[in-house]
N, C-alpha and C positions, 0 to 999 in steps of 0.2 A: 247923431250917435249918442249925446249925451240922456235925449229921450229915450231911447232904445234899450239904453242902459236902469233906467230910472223902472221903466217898463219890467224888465228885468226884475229886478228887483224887490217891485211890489208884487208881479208873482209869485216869488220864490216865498216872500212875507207871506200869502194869502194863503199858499201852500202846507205852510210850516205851520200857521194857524189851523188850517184844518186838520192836519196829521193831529194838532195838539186835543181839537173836538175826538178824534179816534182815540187818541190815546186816556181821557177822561172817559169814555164809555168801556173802556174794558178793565181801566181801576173798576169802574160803578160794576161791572160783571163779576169782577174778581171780588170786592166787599159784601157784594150777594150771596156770592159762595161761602166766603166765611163766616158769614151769618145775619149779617148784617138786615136789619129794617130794610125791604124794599122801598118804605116810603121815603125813608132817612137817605139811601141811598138818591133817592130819584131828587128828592132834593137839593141833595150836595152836590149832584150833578148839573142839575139848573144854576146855582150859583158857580159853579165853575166855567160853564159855557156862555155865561151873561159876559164873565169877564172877555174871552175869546175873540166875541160875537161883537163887542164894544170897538176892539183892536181890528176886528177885520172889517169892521163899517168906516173908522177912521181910515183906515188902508184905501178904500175905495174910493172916498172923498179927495185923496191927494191926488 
């Protein structure tokens, strides 16, 4: 049960990390729109998904 729950749980984490890669790609959309450097953007995009991608690799490991 306690496994089951654990299980749980780091889905729900991998999950909620991914929503958060969606939700970085549509800031990165929306500061395109506004005017924004596509390069600047694409950039600050990759720095915010290293951070994610860091979380959801430890995530997996446990």
């Amino acid at each position: 049960m306690k496994k089951q729950r654990q299980n749980l749980i780091s889905k729900m984490i991998c999950f909620l990390l991914t929503l958060q890669l969606f939700v970085i790609g549509v800031q990165g959309n929306i500061k395109i729109d506004e005017g924004d450097s596509t390069l600047e953007v694409l950039i600050w995009m990759i720095n915010q998904s290293i951070v994610v991608l860091k979380q959801m690799s430890g995530e997996e490991k446990k």
